[in-house]
C-alpha positions in Angstrom: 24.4 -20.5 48.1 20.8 -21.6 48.6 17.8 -20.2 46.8 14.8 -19.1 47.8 11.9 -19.7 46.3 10.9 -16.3 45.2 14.4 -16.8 43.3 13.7 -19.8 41.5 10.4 -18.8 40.2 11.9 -15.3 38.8 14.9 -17.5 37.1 12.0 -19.6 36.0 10.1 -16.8 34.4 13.0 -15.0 33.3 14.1 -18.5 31.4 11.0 -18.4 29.7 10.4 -15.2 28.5 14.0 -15.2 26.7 13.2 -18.4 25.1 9.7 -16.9 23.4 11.5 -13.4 22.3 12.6 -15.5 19.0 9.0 -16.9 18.5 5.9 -16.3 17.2 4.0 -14.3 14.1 5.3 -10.8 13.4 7.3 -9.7 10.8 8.2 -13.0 9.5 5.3 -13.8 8.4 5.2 -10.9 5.9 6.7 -11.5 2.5 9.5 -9.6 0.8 7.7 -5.9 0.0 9.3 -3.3 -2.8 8.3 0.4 -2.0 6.2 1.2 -4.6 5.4 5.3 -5.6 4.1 7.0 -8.9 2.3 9.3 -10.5 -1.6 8.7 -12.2 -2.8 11.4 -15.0 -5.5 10.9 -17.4 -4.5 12.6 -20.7 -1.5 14.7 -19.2 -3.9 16.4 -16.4 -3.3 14.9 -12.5 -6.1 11.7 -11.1 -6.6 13.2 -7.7 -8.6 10.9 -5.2 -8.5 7.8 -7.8 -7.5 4.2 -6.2 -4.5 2.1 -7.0 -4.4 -1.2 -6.4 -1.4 -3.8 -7.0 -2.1 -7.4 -7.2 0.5 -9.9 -7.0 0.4 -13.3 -8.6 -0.4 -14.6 -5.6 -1.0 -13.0 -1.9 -2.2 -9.8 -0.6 -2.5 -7.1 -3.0 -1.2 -3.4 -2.1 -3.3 -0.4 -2.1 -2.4 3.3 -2.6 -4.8 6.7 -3.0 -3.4 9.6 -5.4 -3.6 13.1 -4.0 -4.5 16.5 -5.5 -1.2 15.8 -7.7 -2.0 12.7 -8.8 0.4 11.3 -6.9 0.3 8.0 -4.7 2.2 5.4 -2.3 1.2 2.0 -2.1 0.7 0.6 1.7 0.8 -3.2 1.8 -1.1 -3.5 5.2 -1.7 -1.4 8.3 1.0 1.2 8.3 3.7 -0.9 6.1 4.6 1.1 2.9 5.3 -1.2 0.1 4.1 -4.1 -2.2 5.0 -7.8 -2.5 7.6 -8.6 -5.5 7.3 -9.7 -8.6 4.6 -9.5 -11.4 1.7 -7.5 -10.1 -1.7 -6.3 -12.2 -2.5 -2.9 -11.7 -6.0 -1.3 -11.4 -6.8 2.2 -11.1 -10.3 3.0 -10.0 -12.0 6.0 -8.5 -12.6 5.3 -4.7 -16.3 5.7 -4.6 -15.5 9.0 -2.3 -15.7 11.8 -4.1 -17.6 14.4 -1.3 -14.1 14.0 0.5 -12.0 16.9 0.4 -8.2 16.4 -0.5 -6.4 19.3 2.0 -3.3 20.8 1.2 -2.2 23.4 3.2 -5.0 25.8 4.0 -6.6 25.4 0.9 -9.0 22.6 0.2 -9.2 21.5 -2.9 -12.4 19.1 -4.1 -11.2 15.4 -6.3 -13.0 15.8 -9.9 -16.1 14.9 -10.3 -17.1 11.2 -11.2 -17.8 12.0 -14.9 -14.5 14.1 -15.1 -13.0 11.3 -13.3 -14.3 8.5 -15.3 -11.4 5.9 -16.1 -11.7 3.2 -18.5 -12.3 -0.4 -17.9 -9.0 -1.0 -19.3 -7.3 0.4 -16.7 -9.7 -1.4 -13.8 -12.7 -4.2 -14.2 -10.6 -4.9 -17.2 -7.2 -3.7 -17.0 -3.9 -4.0 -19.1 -1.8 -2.5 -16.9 0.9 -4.8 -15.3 4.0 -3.5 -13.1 7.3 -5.6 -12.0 8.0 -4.9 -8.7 11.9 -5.1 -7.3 13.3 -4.5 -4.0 14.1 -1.0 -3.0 12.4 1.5 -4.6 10.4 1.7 -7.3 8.1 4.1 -9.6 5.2 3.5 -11.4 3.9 6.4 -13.4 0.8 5.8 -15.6 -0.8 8.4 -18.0 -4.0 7.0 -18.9 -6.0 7.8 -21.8 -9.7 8.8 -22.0 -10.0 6.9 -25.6 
């Protein structure tokens, strides 16, 4: 059987493209991540619109908002839920958007003001807060305290 040369250049092609599917950047360059969810309430009452923010020892840190519940979801980059393993420092922080509405179903509901919302510095520029994160899923519930 001969082969043309059309034939030998799609063999040639096809050769190569199977060879790269294995290679490059992607997911393997993105470390071990827990899923990280919880709950933020300053003196019992929900933190809606407040930031929290995961940092790991080392790496990228994770980044979550609450909602009108208080309640948040830490994404580690893009669209990918989650946060890297291990010891992390946490800091909760309002997000510096507080004339953005939080919607929940046809009611919109606005965050608490900035002087209803004000947090601590121990729980941001200075925190205390640490969290252990694990694989699989994990909570995180913090109840902070004005005082």
């Amino acid at each position: 059987m001969k082969l043309k040369p059309n034939d030998i250049l799609m063999i040639t092609l096809l050769s190569l493209s199977l060879s790269l599917t294995g290679c490059g950047g992607g997911a393997g360059d993105q470390p071990t991540l827990g899923l990280v969810k919880g709950t933020v309430t300053m003196d019992g009452s929900p933190l809606a619109g407040v930031a929290v923010t995961f940092s790991p020892d080392s790496g990228r840190p994770a980044t979550g908002k609450t909602d009108v519940a208080g309640n948040y979801e830490l994404i580690y980059i893009r669209n990918t839920p989650g946060c890297k393993l291990g010891h992390n420092t946490v800091m909760i922080s309002n997000s510096g958007e507080e004339d953005e509405m939080e919607m929940e179903g046809d009611d919109a509901v606005m965050p608490n003001s900035t002087e209803e919302n004000e947090i601590p510095a121990k729980y941001n520029s200075k925190t205390t807060l640490e969290a252990d994160v694990q694989p699989g899923e994990n909570t995180f519930n913090f109840d902070l305290k004005k005082k």
